[in-house]
C-alpha positions in Angstrom: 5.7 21.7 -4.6 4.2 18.4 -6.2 3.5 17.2 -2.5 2.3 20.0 -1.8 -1.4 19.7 -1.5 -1.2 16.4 -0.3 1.5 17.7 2.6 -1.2 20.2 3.7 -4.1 17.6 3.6 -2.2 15.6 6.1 -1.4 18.9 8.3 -5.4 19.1 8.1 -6.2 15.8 8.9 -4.8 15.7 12.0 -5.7 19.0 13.2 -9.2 18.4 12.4 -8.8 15.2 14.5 -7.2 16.7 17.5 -8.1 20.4 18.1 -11.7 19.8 18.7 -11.6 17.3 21.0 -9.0 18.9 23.2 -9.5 21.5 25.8 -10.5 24.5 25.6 -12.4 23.9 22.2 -14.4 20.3 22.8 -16.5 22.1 26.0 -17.4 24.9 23.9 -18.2 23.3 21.1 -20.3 20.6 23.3 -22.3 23.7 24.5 -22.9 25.0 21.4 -24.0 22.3 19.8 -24.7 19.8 22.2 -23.5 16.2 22.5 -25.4 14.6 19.6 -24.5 17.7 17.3 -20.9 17.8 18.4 -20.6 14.3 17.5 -22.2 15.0 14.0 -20.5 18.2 13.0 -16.9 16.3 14.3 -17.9 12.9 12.1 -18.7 15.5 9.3 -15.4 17.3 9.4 -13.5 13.9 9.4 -15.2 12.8 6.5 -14.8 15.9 4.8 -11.0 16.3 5.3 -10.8 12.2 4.7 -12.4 12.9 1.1 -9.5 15.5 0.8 -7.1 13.5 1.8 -7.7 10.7 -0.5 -8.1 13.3 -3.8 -4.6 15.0 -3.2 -3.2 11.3 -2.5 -4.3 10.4 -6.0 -3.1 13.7 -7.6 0.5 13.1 -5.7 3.2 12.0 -7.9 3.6 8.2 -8.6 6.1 6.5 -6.8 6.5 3.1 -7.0 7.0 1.1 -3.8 6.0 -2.5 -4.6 4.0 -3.9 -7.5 0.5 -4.8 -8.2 -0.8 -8.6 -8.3 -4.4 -9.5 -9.0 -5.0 -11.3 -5.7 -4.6 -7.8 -4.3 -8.2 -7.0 -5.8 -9.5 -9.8 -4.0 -8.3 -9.2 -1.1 -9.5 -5.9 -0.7 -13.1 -7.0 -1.7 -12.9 -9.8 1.1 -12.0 -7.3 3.9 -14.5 -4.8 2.9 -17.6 -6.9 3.6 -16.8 -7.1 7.0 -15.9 -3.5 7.0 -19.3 -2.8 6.4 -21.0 -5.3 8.8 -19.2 -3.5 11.6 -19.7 0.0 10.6 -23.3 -0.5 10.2 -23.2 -2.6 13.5 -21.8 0.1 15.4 -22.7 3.5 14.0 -25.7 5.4 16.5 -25.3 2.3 18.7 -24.7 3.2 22.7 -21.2 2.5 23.2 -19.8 4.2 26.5 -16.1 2.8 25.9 -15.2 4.4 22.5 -16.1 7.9 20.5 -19.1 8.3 18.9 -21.7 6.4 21.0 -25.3 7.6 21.0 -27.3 7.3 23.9 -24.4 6.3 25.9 -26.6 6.4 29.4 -28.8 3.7 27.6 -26.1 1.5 27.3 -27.1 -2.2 29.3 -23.6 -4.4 29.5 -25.9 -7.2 29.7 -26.4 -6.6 25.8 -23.4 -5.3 24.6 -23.6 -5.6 20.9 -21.1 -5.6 19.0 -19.3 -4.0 22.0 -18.8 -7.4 23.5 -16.0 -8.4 20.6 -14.5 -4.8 20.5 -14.7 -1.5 22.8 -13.9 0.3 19.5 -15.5 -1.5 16.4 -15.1 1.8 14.4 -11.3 1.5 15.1 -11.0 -2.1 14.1 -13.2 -1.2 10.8 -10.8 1.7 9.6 -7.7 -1.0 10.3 -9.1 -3.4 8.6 -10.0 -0.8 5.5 -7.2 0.7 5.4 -4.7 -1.9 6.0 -6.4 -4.0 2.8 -6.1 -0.8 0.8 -2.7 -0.3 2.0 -1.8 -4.0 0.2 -3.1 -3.3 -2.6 -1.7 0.5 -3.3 2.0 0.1 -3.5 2.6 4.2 -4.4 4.0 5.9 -2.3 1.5 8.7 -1.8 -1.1 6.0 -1.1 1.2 3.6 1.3 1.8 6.7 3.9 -2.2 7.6 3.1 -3.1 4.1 4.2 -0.1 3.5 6.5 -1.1 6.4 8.7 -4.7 5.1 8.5 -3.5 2.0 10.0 -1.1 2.8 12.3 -3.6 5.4 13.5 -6.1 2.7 13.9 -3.8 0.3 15.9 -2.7 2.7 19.2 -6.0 5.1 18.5 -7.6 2.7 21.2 -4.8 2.5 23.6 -5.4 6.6 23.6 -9.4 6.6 23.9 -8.9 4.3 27.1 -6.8 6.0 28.9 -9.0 9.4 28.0 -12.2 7.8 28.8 -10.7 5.8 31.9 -9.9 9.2 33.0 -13.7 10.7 32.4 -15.5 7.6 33.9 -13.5 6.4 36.7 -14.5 3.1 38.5 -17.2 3.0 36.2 -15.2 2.1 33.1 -13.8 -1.0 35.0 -17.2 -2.2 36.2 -18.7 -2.3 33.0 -15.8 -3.6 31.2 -15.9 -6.4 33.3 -19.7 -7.3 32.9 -19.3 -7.3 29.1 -16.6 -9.6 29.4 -18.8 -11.5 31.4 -21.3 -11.9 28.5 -20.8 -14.9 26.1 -19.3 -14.0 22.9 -22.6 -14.6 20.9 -24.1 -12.1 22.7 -22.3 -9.9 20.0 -25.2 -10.8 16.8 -27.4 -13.3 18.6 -30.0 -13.6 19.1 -30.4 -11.9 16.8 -33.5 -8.9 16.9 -35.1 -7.3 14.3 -32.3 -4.1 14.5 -29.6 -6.6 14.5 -30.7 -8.3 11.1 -31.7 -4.7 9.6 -28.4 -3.5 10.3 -26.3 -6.4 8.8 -29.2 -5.9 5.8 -27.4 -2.5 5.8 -24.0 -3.6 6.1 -24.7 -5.2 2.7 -26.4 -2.8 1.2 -23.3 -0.5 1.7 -21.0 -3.0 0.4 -22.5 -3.7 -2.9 -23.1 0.0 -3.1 -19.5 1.1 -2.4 -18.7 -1.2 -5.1 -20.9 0.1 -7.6 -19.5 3.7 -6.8 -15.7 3.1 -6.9 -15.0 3.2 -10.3 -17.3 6.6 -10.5 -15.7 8.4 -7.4 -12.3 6.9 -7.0 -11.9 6.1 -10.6 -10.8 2.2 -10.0 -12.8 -0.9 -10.7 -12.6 -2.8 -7.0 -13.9 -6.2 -9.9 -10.7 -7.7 -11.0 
């Protein structure tokens, strides 16, 4: 019963992240609430069960999978700038390829953003955050928490092709093709005034989820 709570968190997680998006509830819910409000009230929910998932993965028991070292600290902190450079590069950004794209129809391959280094930036961000945090949490609770996260993150993109393939049709293969077309600096430069507010952000949220670890999660990320 000590695994328990964080048995049923997992059982939440992934039916939070799969029932709504399959038929028959993702074309109900998109007429309730619309595209933009689907995509909120589903980025909500993950969030919300994520938060639970985390909580019951620190109230598991402790099992001991591989030791500690101070580099790990460091090497969490390094990862998670980037983390937040591409989150805040991507988030309400058209993206046509991937989940969560506002504006999709807006989307112009000939500027592709952040698009033009990865069709699913969000997907390479929770790999990259959760295979740093895996590292450095060797408990066992915390190594299936962030192994899931991870593994999750690696074939999550094989799965959204194929779905949105599926949905766009030829289209998917023209405009993949034009972004790859684009030079690879396309992706920050040059660099507009959004650009440079959102990596302003990106920072912002770094320092910030620094200052707040030690308050929510209850561990210094400082060595």
């Amino acid at each position: 019963m000590e695994w328990f709570g964080f048995a049923l968190a997992f059982v939440g997680f992934f039916l939070g992240h799969s029932v709504p998006v399959r038929p028959p509830f993702r074309p109900i819910l998109v007429r309730m609430l619309g595209p933009a409000g689907f995509g909120a009230a589903y980025s909500a929910l993950s969030v919300a069960i994520l938060a639970w998932l985390i909580m019951e993965a620190q109230r598991a028991p402790f099992v001991l999978v591989w030791h500690w070292a101070p580099w790990q600290n460091h090497f969490v902190l390094a990862t998670m700038l980037p983390v937040c450079l591409i989150v805040a590069l991507s988030v309400g950004r058209p993206n046509p390829f991937s989940f969560g794209g506002a504006r999709n129809a807006a989307f112009d391959p000939a500027r592709p953003g952040i698009v033009r280094l990865a069709r699913h930036p969000l997907l390479v961000a929770l790999a990259l955050w959760s295979g740093a945090h895996l590292v450095a949490n060797g408990d066992l609770a915390h190594v299936l928490l962030f192994g899931t996260f991870f593994t999750f993150a690696l074939f999550g993109s094989r799965h959204v092709d194929r779905r949105k393939r599926r949905e766009m049709g030829q289209r998917w293969d023209l405009l993949r093709e034009k972004v790859l077309a684009r030079p690879l600096g396309d992706a920050l430069f040059p660099p507009s005034r959004e650009t440079v507010l959102r990596i302003a952000s990106g920072v912002a949220i770094y320092v910030i989820l620094i200052a707040l670890h030690p308050i929510v999660i209850g561990v210094d990320p400082i060595p």
